[in-house]
RODRENKE-449634 format. One record per residue: residue number from 0; residue in three letters; x, y, z of N, C-alpha, C in turn. Coordinates in steps of 0.1 Angstrom, whole numbers, plus 2048, in hexadecimal, padded with zeros to 3 digits. Layout:
# RODRENKE-449634
   pos   code    nX    nY    nZ   caX   caY   caZ    cX    cY    cZ
   NUM    ala     X     Y     Z     X     Y     Z     X     Y     Z
...
//
This chain:
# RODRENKE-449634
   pos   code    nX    nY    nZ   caX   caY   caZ    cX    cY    cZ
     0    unk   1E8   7F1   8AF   1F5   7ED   8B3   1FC   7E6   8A6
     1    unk   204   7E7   8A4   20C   7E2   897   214   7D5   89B
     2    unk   20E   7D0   893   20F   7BF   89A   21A   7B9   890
     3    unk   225   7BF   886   22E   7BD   87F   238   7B8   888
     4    unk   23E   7AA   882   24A   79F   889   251   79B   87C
     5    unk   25B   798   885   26A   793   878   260   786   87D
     6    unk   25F   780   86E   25E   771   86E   26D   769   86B
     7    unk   26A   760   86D   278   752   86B   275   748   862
     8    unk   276   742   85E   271   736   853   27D   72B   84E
     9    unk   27D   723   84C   281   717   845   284   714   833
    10    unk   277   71B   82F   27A   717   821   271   729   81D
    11    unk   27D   729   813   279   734   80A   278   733   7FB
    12    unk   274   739   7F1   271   73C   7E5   27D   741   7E0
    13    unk   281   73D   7D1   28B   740   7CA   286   744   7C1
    14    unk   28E   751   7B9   28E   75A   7B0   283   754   7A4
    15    unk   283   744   79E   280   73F   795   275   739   79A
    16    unk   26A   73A   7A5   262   733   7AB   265   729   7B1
    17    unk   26E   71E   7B2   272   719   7BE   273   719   7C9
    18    unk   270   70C   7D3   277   70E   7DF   280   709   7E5
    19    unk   289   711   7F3   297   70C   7F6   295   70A   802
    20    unk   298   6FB   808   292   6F4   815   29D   6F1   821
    21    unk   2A3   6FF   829   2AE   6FD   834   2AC   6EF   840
    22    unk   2AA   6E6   837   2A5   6D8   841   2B1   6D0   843
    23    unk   2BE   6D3   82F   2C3   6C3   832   2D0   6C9   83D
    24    unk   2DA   6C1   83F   2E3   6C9   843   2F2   6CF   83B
    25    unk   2F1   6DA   837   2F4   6E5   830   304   6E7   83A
    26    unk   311   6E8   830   31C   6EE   836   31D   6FE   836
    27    unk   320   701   840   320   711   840   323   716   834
    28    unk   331   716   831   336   719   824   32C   71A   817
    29    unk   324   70B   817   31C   70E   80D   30F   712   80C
    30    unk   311   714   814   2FE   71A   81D   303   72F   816
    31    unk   30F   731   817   317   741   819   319   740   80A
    32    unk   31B   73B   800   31C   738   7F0   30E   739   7EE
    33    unk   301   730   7F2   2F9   734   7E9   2EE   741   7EF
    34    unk   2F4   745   7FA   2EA   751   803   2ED   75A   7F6
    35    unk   303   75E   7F3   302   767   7EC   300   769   7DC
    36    unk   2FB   75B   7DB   2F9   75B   7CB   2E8   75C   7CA
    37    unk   2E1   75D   7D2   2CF   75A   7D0   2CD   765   7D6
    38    unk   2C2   764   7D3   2B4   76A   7E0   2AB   761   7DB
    39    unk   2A3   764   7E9   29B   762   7F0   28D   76A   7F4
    40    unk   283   75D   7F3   274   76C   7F5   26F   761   7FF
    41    unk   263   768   808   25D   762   811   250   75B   807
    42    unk   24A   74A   809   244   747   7FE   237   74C   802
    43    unk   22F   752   80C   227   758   80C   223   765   808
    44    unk   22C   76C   814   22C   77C   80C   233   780   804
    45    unk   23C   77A   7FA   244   77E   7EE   250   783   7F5
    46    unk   250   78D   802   259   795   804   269   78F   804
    47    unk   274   795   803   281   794   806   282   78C   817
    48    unk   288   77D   811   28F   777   81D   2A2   77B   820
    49    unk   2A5   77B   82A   2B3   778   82B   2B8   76B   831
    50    unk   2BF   765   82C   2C5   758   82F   2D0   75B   83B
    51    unk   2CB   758   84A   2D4   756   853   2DA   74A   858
    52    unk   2E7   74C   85B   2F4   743   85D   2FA   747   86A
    53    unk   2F2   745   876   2FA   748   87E   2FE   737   887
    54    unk   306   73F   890   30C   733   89C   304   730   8A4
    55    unk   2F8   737   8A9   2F1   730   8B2   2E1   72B   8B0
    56    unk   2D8   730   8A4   2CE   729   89F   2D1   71C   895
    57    unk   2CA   718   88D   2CB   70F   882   2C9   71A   872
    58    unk   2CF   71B   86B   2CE   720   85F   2BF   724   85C
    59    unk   2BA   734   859   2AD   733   85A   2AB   73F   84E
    60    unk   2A1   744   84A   29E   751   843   292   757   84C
    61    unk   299   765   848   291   773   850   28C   779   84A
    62    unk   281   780   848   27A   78C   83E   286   798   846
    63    unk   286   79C   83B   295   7A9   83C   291   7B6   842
    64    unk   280   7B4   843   277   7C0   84B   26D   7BC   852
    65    unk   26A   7C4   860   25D   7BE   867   253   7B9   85E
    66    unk   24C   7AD   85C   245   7AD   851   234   7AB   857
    67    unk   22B   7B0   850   21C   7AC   850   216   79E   848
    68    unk   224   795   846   21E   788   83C   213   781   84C
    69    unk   20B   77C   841   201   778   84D   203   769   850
    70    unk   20C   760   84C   20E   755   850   212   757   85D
    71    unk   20C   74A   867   20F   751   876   21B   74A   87B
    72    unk   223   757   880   22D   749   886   236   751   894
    73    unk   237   745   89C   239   748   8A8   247   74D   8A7
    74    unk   24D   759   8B3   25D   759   8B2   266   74F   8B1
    75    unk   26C   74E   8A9   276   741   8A5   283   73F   8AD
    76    unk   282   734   8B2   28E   733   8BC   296   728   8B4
    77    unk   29F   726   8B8   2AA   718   8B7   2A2   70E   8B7
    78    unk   299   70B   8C2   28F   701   8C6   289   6FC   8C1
    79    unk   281   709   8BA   276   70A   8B1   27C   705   8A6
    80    unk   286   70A   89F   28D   704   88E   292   6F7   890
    81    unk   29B   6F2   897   29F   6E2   89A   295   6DD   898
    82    unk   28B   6E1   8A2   27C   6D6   8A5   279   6D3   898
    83    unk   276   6DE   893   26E   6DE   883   274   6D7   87B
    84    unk   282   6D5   87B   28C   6CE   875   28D   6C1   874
    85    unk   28F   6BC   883   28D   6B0   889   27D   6A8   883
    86    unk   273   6B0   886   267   6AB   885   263   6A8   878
    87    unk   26C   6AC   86B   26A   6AE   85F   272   69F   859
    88    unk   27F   6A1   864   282   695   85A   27C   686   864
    89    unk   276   681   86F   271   67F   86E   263   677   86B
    90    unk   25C   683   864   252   67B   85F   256   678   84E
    91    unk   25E   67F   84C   262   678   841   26A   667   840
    92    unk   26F   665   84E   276   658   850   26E   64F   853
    93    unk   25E   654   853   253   64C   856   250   64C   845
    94    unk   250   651   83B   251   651   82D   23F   655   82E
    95    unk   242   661   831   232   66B   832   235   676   82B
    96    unk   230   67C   820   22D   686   81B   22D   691   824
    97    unk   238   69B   824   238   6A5   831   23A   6B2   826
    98    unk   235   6BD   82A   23A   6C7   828   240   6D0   833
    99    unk   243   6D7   82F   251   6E2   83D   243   6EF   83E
   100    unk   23D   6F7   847   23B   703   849   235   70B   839
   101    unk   229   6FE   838   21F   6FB   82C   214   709   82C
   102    unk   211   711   82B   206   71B   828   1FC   718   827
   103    unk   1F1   71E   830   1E5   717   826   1DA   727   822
   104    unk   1DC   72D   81F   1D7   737   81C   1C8   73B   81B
   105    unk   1C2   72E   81E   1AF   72F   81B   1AF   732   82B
   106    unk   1B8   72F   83A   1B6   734   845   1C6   73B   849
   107    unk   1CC   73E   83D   1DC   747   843   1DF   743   84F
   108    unk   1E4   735   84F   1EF   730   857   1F2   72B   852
   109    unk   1FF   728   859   20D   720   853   20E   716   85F
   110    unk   20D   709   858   20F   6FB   861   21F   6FC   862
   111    unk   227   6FC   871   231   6F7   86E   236   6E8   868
   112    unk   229   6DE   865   22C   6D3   859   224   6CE   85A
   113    unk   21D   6CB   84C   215   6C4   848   214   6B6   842
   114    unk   20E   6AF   84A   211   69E   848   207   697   840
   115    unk   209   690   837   1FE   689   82E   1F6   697   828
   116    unk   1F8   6A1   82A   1EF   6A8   81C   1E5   6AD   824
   117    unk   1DF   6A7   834   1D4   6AC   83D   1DB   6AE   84B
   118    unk   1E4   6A8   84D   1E5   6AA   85D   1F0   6B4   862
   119    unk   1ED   6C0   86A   1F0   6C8   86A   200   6C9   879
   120    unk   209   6CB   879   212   6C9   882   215   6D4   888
   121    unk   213   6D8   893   218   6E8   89D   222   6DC   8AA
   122    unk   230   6E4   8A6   238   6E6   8AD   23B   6F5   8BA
   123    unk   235   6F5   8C2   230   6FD   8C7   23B   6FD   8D6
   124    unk   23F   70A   8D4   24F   70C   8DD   24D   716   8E9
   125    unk   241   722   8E3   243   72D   8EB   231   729   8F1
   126    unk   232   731   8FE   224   730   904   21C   738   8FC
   127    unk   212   736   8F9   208   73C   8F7   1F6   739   8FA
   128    unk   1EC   745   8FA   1E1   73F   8FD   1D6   734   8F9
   129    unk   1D1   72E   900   1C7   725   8FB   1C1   728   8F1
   130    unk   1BC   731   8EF   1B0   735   8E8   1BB   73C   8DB
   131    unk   1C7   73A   8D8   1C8   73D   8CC   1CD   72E   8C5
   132    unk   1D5   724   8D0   1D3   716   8C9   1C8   70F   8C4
   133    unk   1BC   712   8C9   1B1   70C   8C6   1AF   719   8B9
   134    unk   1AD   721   8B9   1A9   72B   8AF   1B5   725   8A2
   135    unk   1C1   71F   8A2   1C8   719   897   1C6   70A   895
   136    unk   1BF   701   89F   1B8   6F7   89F   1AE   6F5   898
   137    unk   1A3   6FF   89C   197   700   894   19A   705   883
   138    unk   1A6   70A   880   1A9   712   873   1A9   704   86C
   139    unk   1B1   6FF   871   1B4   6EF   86A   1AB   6E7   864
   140    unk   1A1   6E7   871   194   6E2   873   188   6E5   862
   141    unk   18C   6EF   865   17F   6F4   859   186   6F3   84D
   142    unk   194   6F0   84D   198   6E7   841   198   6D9   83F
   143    unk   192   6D0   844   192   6C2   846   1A1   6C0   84C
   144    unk   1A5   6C7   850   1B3   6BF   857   1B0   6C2   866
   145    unk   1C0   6B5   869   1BC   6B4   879   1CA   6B8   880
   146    unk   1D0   6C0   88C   1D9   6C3   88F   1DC   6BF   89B
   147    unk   1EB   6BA   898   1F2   6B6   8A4   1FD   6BD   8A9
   148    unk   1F8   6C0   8B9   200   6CC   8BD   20F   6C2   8C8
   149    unk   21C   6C5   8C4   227   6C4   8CC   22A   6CF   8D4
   150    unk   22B   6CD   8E0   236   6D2   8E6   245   6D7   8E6
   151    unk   24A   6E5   8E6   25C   6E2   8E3   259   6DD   8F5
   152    unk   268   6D9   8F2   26D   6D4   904   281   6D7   8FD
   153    unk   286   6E2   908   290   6E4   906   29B   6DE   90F
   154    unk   299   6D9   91F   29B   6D1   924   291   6C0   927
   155    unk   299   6B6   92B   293   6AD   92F   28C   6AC   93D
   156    unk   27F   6A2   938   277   6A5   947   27B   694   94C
   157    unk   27F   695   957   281   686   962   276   67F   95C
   158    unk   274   673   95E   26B   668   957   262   668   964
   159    unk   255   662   966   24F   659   971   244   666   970
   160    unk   23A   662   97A   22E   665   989   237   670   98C
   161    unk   22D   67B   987   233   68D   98D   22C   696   98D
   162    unk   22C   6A1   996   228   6A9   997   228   6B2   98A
   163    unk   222   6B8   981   225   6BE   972   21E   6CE   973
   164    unk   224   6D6   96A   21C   6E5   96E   21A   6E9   95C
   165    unk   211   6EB   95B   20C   6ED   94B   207   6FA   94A
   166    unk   20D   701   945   207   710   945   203   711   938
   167    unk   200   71E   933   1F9   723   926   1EC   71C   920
   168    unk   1EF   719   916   1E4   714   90C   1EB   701   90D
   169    unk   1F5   6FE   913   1F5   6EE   919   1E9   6E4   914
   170    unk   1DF   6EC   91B   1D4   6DD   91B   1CA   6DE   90A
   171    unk   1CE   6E9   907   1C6   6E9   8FA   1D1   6DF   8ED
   172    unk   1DD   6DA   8EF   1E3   6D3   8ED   1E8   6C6   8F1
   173    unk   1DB   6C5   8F9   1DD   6B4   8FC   1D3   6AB   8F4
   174    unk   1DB   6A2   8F2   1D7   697   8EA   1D0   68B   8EE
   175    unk   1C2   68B   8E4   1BB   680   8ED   1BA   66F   8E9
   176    unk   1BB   66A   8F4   1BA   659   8EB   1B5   655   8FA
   177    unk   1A8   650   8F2   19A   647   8FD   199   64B   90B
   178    unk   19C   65B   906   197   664   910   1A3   667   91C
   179    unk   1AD   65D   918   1B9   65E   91F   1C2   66D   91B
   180    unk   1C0   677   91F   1C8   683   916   1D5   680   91E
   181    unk   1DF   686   913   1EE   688   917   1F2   693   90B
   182    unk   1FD   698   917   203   6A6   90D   212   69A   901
   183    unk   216   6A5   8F7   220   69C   8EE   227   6A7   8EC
   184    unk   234   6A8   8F0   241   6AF   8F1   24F   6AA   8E9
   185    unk   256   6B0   8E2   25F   6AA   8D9   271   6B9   8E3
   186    unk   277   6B0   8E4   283   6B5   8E5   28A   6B4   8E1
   187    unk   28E   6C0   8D7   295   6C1   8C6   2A7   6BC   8CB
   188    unk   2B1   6BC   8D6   2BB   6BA   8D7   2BE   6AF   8DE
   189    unk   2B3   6AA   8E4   2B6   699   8E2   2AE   693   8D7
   190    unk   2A8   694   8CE   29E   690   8C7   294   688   8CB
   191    unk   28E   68A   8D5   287   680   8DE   277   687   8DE
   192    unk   270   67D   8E5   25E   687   8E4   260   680   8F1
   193    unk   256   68C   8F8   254   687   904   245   685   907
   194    unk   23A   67D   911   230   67D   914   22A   67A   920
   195    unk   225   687   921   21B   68C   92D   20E   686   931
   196    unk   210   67A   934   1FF   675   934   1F9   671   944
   197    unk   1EE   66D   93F   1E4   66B   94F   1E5   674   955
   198    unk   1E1   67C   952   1E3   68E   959   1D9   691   95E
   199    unk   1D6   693   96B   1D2   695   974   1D1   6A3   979
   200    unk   1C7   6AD   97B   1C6   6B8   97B   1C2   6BC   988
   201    unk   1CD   6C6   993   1CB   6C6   9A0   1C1   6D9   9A2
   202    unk   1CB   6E1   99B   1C7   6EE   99D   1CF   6F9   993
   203    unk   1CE   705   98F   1D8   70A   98A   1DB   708   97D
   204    unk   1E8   707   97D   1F6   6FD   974   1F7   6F3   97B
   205    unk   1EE   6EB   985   1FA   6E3   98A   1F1   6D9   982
   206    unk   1FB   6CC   980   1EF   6BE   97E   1FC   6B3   983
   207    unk   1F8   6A7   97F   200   69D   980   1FB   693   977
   208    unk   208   68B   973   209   687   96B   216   67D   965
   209    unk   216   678   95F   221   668   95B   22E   670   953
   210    unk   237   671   94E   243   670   94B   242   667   941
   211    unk   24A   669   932   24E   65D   92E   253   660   922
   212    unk   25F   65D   91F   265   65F   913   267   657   906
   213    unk   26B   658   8F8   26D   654   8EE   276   657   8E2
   214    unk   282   650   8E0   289   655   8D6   282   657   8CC
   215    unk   286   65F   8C0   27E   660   8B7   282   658   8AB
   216    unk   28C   652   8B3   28F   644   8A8   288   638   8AB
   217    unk   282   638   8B6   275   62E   8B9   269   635   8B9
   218    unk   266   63B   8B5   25A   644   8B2   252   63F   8A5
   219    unk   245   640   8A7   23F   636   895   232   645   895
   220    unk   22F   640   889   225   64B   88A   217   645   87F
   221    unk   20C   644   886   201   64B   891   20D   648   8A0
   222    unk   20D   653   8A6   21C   654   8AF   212   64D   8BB
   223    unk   21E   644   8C2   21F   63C   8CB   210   644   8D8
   224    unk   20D   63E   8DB   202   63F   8E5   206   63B   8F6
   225    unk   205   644   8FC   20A   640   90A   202   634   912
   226    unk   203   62F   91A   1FF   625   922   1F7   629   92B
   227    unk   1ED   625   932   1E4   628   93D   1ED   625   94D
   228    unk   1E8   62A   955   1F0   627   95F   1EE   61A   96A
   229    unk   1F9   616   96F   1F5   606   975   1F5   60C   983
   230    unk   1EE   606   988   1E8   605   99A   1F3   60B   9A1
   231    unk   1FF   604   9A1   209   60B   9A4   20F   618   9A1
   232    unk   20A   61D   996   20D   62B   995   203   632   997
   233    unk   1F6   62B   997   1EA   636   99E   1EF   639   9A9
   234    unk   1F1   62F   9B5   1F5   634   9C2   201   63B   9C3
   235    unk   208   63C   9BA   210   64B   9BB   20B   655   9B9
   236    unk   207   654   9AF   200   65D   9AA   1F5   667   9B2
   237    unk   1EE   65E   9B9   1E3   661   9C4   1EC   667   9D6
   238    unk   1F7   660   9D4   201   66A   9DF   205   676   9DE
   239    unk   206   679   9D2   20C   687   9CE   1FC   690   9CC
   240    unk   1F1   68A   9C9   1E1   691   9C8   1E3   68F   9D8
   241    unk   1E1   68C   9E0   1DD   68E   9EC   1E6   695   9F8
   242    unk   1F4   694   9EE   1FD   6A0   9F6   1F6   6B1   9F6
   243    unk   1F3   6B1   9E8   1EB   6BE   9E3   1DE   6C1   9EA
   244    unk   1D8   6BA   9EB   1CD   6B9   9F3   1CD   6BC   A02
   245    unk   1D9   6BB   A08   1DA   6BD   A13   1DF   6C6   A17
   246    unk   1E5   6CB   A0C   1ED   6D7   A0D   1E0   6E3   A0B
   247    unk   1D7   6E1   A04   1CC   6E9   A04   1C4   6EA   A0A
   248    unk   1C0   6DF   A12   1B9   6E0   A1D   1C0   6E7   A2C
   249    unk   1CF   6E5   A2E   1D4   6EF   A39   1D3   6FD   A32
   250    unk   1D5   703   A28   1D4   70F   A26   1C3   714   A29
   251    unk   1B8   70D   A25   1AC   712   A2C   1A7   70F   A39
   252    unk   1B2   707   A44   1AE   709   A4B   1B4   715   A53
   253    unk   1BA   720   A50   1BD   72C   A54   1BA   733   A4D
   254    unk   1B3   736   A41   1AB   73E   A3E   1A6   749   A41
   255    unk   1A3   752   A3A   19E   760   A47   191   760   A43
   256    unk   183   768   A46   176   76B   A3E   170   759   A3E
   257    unk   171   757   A44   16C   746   A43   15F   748   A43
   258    unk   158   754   A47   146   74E   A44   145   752   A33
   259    unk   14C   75A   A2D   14E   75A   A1B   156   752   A17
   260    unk   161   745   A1D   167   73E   A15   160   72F   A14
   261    unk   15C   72D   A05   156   723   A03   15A   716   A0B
   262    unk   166   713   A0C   16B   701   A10   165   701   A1D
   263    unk   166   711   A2A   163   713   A34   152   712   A31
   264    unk   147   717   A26   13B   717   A28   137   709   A25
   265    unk   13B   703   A1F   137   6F5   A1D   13B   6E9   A24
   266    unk   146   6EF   A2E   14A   6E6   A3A   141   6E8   A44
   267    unk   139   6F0   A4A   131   6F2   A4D   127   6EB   A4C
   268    unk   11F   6EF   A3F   111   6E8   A3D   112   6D8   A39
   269    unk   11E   6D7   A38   11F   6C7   A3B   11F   6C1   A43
   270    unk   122   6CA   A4B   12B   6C4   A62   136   6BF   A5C
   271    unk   142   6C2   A56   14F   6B8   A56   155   6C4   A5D
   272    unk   15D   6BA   A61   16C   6BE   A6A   178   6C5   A61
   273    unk   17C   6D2   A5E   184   6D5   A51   190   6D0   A4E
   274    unk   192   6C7   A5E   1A3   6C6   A62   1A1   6B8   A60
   275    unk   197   6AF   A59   18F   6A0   A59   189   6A1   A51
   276    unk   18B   6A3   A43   183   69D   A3D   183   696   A32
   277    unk   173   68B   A36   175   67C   A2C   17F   681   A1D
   278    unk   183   672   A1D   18E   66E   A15   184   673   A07
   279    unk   17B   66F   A07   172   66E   9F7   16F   67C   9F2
   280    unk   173   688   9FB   177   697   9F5   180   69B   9F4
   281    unk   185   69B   9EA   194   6A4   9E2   196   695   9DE
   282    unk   192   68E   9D4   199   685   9CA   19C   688   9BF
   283    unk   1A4   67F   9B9   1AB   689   9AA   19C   67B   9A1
   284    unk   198   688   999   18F   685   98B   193   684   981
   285    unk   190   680   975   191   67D   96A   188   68F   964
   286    unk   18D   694   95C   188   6A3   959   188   6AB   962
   287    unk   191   6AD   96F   18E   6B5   977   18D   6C5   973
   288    unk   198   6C5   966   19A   6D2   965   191   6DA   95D
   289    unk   184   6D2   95E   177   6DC   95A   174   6E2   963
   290    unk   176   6E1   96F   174   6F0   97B   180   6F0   981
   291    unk   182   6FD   980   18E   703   983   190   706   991
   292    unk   191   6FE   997   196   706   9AA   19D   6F2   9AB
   293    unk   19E   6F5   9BB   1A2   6E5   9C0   198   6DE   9C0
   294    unk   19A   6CD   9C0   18F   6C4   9BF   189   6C3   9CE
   295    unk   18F   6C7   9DA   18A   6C7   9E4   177   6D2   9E6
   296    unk   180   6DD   9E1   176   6E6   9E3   168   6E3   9D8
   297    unk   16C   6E1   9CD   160   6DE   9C4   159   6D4   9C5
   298    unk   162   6CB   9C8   159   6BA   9D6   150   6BE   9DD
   299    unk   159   6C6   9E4   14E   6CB   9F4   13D   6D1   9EF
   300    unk   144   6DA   9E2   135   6E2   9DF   12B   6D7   9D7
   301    unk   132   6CB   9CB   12B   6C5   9C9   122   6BC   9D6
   302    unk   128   6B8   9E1   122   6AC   9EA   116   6B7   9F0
   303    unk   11D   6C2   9F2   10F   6CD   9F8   105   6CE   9F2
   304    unk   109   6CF   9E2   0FA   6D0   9DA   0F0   6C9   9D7
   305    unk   0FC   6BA   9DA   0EF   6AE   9D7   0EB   6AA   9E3
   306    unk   0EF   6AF   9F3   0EA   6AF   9FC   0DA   6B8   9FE
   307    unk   0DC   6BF   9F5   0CF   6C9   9F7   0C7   6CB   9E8
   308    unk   0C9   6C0   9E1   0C2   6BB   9D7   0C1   6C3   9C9
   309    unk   0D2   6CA   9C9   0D1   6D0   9BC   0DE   6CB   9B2
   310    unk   0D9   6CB   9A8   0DC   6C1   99A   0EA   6CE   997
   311    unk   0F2   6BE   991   101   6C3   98C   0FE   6D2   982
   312    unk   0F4   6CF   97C   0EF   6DA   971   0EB   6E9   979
   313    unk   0E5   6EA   987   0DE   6F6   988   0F0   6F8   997
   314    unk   0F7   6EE   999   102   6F3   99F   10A   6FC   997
   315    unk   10D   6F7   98A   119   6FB   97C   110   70B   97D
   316    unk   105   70C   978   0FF   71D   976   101   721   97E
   317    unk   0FF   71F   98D   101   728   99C   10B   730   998
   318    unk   117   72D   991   124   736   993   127   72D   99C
   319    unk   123   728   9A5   12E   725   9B3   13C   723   9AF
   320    unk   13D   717   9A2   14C   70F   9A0   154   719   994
   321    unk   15B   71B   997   166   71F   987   163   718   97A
   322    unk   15B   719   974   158   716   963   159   716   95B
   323    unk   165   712   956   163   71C   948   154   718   93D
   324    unk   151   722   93A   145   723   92D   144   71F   928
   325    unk   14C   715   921   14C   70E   914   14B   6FF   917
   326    unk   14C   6FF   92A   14E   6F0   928   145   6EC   937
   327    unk   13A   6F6   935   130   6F2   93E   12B   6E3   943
   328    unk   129   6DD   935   122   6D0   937   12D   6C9   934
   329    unk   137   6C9   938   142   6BF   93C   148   6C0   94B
   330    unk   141   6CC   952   145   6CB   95D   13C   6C8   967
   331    unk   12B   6C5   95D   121   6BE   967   125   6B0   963
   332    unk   12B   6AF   958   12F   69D   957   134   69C   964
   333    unk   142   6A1   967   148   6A0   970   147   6A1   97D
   334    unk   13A   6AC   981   133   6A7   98D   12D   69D   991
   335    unk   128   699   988   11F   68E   986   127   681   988
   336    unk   134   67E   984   13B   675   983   142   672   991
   337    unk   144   681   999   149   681   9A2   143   67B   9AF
   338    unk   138   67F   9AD   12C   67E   9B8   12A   66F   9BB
   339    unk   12B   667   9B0   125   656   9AD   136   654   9B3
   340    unk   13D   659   9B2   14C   651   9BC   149   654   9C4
   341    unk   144   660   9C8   145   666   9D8   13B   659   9DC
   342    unk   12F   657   9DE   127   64E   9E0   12E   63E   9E0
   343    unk   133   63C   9D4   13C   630   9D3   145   62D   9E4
   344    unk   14F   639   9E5   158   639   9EE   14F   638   9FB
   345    unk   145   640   9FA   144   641   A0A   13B   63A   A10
   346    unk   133   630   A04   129   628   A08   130   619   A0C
   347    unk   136   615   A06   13C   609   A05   148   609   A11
   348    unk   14D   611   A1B   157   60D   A25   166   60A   A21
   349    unk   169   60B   A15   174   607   A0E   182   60A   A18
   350    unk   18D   601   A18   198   607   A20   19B   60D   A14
   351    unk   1AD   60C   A1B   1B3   618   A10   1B3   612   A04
   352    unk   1B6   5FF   A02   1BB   5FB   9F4   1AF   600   9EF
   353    unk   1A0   5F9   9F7   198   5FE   9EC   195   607   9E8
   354    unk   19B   612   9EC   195   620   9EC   19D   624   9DD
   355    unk   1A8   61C   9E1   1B2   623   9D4   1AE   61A   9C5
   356    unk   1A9   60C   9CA   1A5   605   9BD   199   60A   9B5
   357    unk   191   611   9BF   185   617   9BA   18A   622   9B0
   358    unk   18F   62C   9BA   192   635   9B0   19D   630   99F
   359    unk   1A2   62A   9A1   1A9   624   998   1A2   61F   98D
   360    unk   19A   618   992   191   611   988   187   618   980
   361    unk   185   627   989   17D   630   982   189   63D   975
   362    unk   195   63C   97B   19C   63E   974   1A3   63A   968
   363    unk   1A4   62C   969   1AA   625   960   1A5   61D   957
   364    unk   19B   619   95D   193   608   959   183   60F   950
   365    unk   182   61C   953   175   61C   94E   176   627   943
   366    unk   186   62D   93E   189   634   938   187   62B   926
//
C-alpha cells in the first residue's frame, strides 16, 4: 500500500541553510512578499515546501507532492497548528529552550516540540492507536528522553464529577503522579489545558472522572498537578459508578443462554439473588482497566475463585477475564486488592457512610 501523505509543518529550510519559523504573528501581506521572493525545502527530506496563506488554517508549509519524508506527522488541522503554536510560545514564556517539530533522525520522528533538549512534546489531535503512541513513546525512550503526550480539545468540556468516554489510544497518554493517573488536554482557542483526573474505569470507553481547567496564563511548568479527590466528590463520584452498575446488572438479568453467561454462572455458585446483590460487588477500583468487561462481572468471578481456593494468578491464565497480555500481573495485583475490600466491606457490617469511607480511603488515602 503506498503510504505517501502531503505533510504540513511549521518551520522550513531556506535556500542558504536556514530556518524560517511560521510561529510569530506574520501580516498576510508580508507572509505573500516573502512566499514570492524565497523558497522553501522541507528540513528533513530536502524536498520543495509551499508556503500556504489561507483563511481558515494558520499559515503553514506543504510538500508540493505526496511525499515519503519519514518524519511522522499526523493530518494537520487548524487544531493541530494553533496548538503547536500556542504550546511553543508558552514554554518559551516559561524561558525553556524549545524547539518547534525538532527531528530526531537516530528513531525518525519529529517531536511536535522539544523542551530542554530531552523532553519530548506530542500534541496529539486526531485518534489514533495505542500501540503506535507507545511505539513513539518507547522511540523517545531509547533516546534518554521522556514524552509528554497533550490532548487537542476543540470544544470545552463542563468542569466537575462526570461521566467521561476515552476512546483510541486515550489511556496510553495518561499521565502519572503517585499513581494518581490523569489525562492533559490543551484547547488551542481558548488557550486553556484541561484535566481529566481520578479516573475511574467502568467498561468500554466509559470511565469517570474530575473536570478541571487552567489558563495557560496560570499554567507553570513541571505543569500544575491535579488534586486528589475529597469525600465529597467520591460520593459523587460513587453515584454515577453505581448508576452504571445497575444499569448492568438489569441488562443480565434478561439475558438469554444464562447457563453460558458468566454473571448468571457465578450467581449461582454463589447462591446470590441477581436482582440483590451485596453492595461489595461492582465497586469502582483503582486499575480497573486491567480487565476489560464490568467490575460487577469480574468481582463475581474473582469472589468465586477464592471461594473455591484458586489464586488471582491461576484465575488471570483461565482466560475467564478479558486481559490484556501485557499486563497480566497487574491485573492479579488488582484481584488481589480487590478481594482484601471485598473482605474489608463485608466483614465489618459497615453502613453506607462507612462503606463509602472505606472505599475512599482505599482510593485516596493509600494512593
Amino acid at each position: 500500500m503506498d503510504k505517501r501523505r502531503v505533510i504540513c509543518i511549521l518551520v522550513a529550510a531556506t535556500k542558504d541553510g536556514g530556518l524560517f519559523y511560521l510561529i510569530r504573528p506574520y501580516a498576510k501581506e508580508e507572509l505573500a512578499i516573502i512566499k514570492k521572493s524565497s523558497q522553501f525545502y522541507c528540513p528533513v527530506c530536502g524536498s520543495s515546501v509551499i508556503m500556504k496563506i489561507g483563511e481558515v488554517k494558520l499559515p503553514h508549509f506543504s510538500h508540493k507532492s505526496l511525499s515519503r519524508c519519514d518524519s511522522y506527522s499526523e493530518p494537520e488541522s487548524s487544531l493541530h497548528l494553533q496548538g503547536k503554536n500556542l504550546l511553543f510560545q508558552f514554554f518559551k514564556s516559561q524561558n525553556l529552550p524549545v524547539e518547534l517539530e525538532k527531528y530526531l533522525p537516530a528513531i525518525r520522528q519529529r517531536a511536535d516540540l522539544l523542551v530542554d533538549g530531552h523532553i519530548a512534546v506530542e500534541f496529539q489531535c486526531s485518534s489514533i492507536p495505542a500501540s503506535q503512541i507507545a511505539g513513539r513513546s518507547n522511540g523517545y525512550s531509547r533516546l534518554g528522553m521522556s514524552a509528554i503526550w497533550i490532548g487537542g480539545l476543540a470544544e470545552p468540556i463542563i468542569e466537575g464529577i462526570q461521566k467521561l468516554k476515552l476512546t483510541g489510544g486515550k489511556k496510553e497518554m495518561f499521565r502519572q503522579k503517585q499513581k494518581n493517573p490523569y489525562l492533559l488536554l490543551f484547547m488551542p482557542e481558548e488557550n486553556r489545558f484541561y484535566y481529566l483526573s481520578n479516573l475511574i474505569y467502568i467498561s468500554g470507553s466509559q470511565w469517570i472522572g474530575k473536570v478541571k481547567s487552567l489558563a495557560a496564563s496560570k499554567q507553570q511548568y513541571p505543569f500544575a498537578v491535579p488534586k486528589r479527590m475529597t469525600l465529597k466528590e467520591f460520593e459523587i463520584m460513587y453515584c454515577l459508578f453505581y448508576q452504571s452498575r445497575k444499569k448492568f446488572v438489569s441488562s443480565q438479568v434478561y439475558a438469554k443462554n444464562r447457563v453460558q453467561n458468566p454473571f448468571w454462572r457465578s450467581c449461582y455458585e454463589l447462591r446470590l439473588d441477581v436482582r440483590d446483590l451485596p453492595d461489595a460487588i461492582g465497586v469502582p477500583m483503582k486499575n480497573a482497566e486491567f480487565i476489560l468487561c464490568n467490575a460487577v462481572l469480574w468481582q463475581l468471578q474473582a469472589v468465586e475463585g477464592a471461594r473455591k481456593g484458586m489464586s488471582a494468578a491461576s484465575l488471570v491464565q483461565s482466560g475467564k477475564l478479558p486481559v490484556h497480555p501485557s499486563f497480566r500481573a497487574e491485573a492479579e495485583t488488582l484481584i488481589k486488592s480487590y478481594l482484601s475490600v471485598y473482605d474489608m466491606l463485608k466483614e465489618q457490617r459497615v453502613g453506607e457512610i462507612g462503606f463509602l469511607n472505606l472505599l475512599y480511603d482505599f482510593h485516596c488515602k493509600t494512593l
